[in-house]
Each structure stands twice: as structure tokens, then as C-alpha cells.
C-alpha positions in Angstrom: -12.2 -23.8 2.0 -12.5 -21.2 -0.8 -11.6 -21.7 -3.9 -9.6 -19.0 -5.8 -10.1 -18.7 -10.0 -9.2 -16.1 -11.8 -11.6 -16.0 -14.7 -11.7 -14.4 -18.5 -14.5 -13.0 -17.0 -12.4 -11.0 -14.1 -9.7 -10.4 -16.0 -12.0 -8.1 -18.4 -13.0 -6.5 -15.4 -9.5 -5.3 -14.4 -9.2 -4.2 -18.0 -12.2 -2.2 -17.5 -10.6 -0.9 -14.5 -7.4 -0.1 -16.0 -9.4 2.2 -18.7 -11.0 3.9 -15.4 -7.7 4.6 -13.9 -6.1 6.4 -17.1 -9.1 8.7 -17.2 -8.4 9.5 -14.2 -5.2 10.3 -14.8 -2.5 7.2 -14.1 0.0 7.3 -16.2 2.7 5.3 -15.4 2.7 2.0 -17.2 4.4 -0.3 -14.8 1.9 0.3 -11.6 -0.9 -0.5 -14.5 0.1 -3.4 -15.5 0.7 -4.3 -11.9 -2.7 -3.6 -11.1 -3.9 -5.7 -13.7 -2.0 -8.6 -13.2 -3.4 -8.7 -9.7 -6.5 -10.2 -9.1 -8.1 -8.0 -6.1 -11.3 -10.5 -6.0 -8.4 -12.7 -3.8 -8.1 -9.6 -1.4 -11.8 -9.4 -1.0 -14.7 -11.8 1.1 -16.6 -14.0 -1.2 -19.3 -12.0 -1.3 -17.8 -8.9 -2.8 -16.6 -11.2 -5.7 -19.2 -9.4 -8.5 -18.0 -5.7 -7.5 -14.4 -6.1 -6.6 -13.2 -4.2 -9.8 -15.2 -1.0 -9.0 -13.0 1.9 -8.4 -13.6 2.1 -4.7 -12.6 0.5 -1.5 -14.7 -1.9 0.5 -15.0 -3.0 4.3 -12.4 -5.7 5.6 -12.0 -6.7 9.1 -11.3 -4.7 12.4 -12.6 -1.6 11.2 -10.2 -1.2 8.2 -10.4 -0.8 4.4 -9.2 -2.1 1.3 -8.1 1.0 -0.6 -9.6 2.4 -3.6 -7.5 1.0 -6.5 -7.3 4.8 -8.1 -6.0 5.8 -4.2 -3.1 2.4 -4.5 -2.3 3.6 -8.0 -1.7 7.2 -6.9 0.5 6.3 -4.3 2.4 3.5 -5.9 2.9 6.2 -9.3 4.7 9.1 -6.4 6.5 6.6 -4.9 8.6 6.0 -8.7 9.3 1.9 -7.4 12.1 0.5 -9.6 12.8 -3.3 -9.4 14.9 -4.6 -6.5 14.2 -1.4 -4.0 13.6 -2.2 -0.7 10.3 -0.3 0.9 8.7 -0.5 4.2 4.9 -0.2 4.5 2.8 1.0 7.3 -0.3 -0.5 7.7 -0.5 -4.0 5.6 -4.3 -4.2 5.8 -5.8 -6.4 3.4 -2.0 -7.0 1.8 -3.1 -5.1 -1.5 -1.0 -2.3 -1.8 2.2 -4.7 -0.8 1.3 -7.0 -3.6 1.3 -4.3 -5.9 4.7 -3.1 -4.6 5.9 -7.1 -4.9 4.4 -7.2 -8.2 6.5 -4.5 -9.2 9.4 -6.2 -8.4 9.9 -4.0 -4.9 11.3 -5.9 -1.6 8.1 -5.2 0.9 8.5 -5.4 4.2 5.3 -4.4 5.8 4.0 -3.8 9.0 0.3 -4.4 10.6 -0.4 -3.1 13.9 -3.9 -5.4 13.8 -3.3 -8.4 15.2 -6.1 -10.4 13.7 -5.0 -8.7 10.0 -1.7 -10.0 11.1 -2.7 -13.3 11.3 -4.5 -13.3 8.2 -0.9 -13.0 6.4 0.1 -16.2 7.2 -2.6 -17.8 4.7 -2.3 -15.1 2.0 -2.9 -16.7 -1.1 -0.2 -15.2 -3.2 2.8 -15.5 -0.7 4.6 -18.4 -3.2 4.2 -15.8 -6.4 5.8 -12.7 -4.0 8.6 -14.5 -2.0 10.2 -10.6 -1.3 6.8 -9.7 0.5 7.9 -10.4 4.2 5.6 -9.2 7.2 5.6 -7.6 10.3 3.6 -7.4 13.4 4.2 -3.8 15.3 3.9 0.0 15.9 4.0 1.6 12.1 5.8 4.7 13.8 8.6 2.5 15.0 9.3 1.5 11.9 12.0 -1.5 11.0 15.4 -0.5 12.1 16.4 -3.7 11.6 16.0 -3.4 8.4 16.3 -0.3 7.4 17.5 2.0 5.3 14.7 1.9 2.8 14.7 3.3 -0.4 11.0 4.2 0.0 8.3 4.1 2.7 4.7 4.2 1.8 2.1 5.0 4.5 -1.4 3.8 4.1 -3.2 5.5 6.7 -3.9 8.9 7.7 -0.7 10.5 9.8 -1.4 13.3 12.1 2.4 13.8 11.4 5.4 12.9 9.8 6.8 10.1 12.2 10.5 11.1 12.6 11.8 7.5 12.8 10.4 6.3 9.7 12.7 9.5 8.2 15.5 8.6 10.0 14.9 4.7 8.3 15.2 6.2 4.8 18.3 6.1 2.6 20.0 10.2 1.5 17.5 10.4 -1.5 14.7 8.4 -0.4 11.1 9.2 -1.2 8.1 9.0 0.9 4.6 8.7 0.4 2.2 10.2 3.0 -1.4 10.9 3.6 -0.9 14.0 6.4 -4.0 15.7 8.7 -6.2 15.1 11.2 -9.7 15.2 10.3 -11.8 13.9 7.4 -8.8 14.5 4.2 -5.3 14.5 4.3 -2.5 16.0 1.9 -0.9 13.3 0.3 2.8 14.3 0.5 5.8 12.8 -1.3 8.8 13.5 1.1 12.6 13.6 -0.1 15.1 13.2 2.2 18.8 15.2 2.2 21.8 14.4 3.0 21.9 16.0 6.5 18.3 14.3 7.5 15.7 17.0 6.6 13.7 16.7 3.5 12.2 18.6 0.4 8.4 18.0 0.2 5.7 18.1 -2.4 2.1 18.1 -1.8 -0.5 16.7 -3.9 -4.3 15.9 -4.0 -6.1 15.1 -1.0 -7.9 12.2 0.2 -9.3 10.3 3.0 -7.9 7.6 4.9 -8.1 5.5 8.3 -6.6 7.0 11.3 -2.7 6.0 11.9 -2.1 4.5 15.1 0.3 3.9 17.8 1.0 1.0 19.1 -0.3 -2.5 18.7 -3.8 -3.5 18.8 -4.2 -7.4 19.8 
């Protein structure tokens, strides 16, 4: 059984990486103190524990990645998450990016269409600090209409296009963050829907990500 410690040691590492992230141009003080109240050695194997706090993402299971922390503070600083919002995730992956949502005081509900990663969310580590963190086995273009509307939906993989049913889930004046192409970069897009169902749309800097989906896988 592993055993989790967060250290002095670590948590002068995500201080270092905090520094990294304002050079780079994060401004927005609540996803950095987020991101540095969150040890990411947790979301990481063993192994990775000397290197977690480098600004770049590492191999997890069934082909997928744990994001760049500069690429989860870029989206979590578009996505403007104010306490209490509800937002729906697409693609939970090695929980990360949710926990920084949670941490933030956001309702998650996220969805993993990996059924092994799926599993993996039933032992998550910090589930009793982020009891608004709830998760979802499924198709990522279905969305939750269960659930919805959202204030915000965040996308963590590369969309070929924007998947008309996560829209349709998002309240008059909801944002969305998306990483939009084919091929190896995407347009990261911040989406903001009208009252009659279209939306205005902003585009920003590119970056690479996994391919979105359909379906289920498992």
C-alpha cells in the first residue's frame, strides 16, 4: 500500500513551480494557490515522485497524460471558476484538473470514458477533502443532462469539434474551455453561450492534447 506524505520538501517544490507558472504568464491568484495547495506527487506513480513538480506532463495509464501544470493553469484561469459553480469535465484522466476545479471551490462532475481510469476514482486519495468532486463513467460528447445546466464545461482533450450537446448543457452565459483541431495542436477556445443557443468565441494559444473520443472504452 503506498503511503502518501506531503513533505517541506514537496511543498518548496510547488513553490518553485508557482514562480515557473507567473513567468509564464498566470496571473490569477486563486488557480495559484490552488495549484499549490495540491500535492500532484499523489496524482503521479511512485516513481515519478522526484520530478512531479516539473512544468510538464507525464505518462499515466491507457495511453493518457497527466497535463502539464502551465496547460491546467491556463485552462482553469479562461474558465473564470468562482466558488459554488457547477462544471462538467470531459476526460477525468488522472483526476488533476478536477481537483483543481474542487480546490477552487467548483462542483465537478467529471466524466472518463476509460474504464480502467474510471476505476481508479474509486480509491482517489483526496475524495474526503473534495466531497463536490462526483464521477462519471461515459461518452464525453454526451455530456450529463442529468445534470446539467453547467455554469462551465472544461474539455481536456483534443476536440475535432465543438460537441453540440455539451452547448446545449450550458447555462445563457456560460463559458467553455476547448482545445479545437485535428492534428498535432489545437486552438484553445473559450466559448460563450447566448441567449438563443449560439455562442461568442475567443481563441487563444495553441497546444497539444490527446485525441477526444467517442464512446466508451472498457
Amino acid at each position: 500500500m503506498r503511503k502518501y506524505e506531503d513533505t517541506y520538501r514537496h511543498k518548496g517544490l510547488r513553490k518553485k513551480l508557482i514562480d515557473i507558472l507567473k513567468e509564464k504568464g498566470i496571473t490569477d491568484n486563486n488557480v495559484l494557490e490552488a495549484i499549490n495547495n495540491i500535492p500532484r506527487h499523489y496524482f503521479l506513480d511512485s516513481a515519478f515522485d522526484e520530478i512531479a513538480y516539473e512544468d510538464r506532463a507525464f505518462p499515466i495509464s491507457d495511453g493518457q497524460t497527466i497535463s502539464q501544470p502551465y496547460t491546467v493553469a491556463y485552462q482553469t484561469q479562461l474558465l473564470q471558476i468562482k466558488p459554488g459553480e457547477k462544471v462538467l469535465e470531459i476526460g477525468t484522466g488522472s483526476i488533476y484538473q478536477a481537483s483543481v476545479l474542487a480546490e477552487m471551490g467548483a462542483k465537478v462532475f467529471t466524466i472518463e470514458r476509460q474504464k480502467n481510469l474510471f476505476e481508479k476514482t474509486k480509491s482517489f486519495v483526496l475524495k474526503s477533502k473534495y466531497p463536490t468532486l462526483k464521477f462519471f463513467y461515459g461518452d464525453g460528447f454526451e455530456g450529463l443532462p442529468t445534470y446539467a445546466p453547467f455554469d462551465k464545461v472544461i474539455i481536456t482533450a483534443a476536440a475535432p469539434f465543438v460537441p453540440p450537446k455539451l452547448i446545449a448543457q450550458l447555462k445563457t452565459g456560460g463559458k467553455m474551455v476547448i482545445p479545437v483541431d485535428e492534428g498535432p495542436h489545437q486552438r484553445m477556445l473559450r466559448l460563450t453561450k447566448n441567449a438563443d443557443g449560439s455562442y461568442e468565441e475567443e481563441a487563444f494559444e495553441n497546444f497539444s492534447f490527446v485525441p477526444m473520443l467517442t464512446g466508451k472504452n472498457g
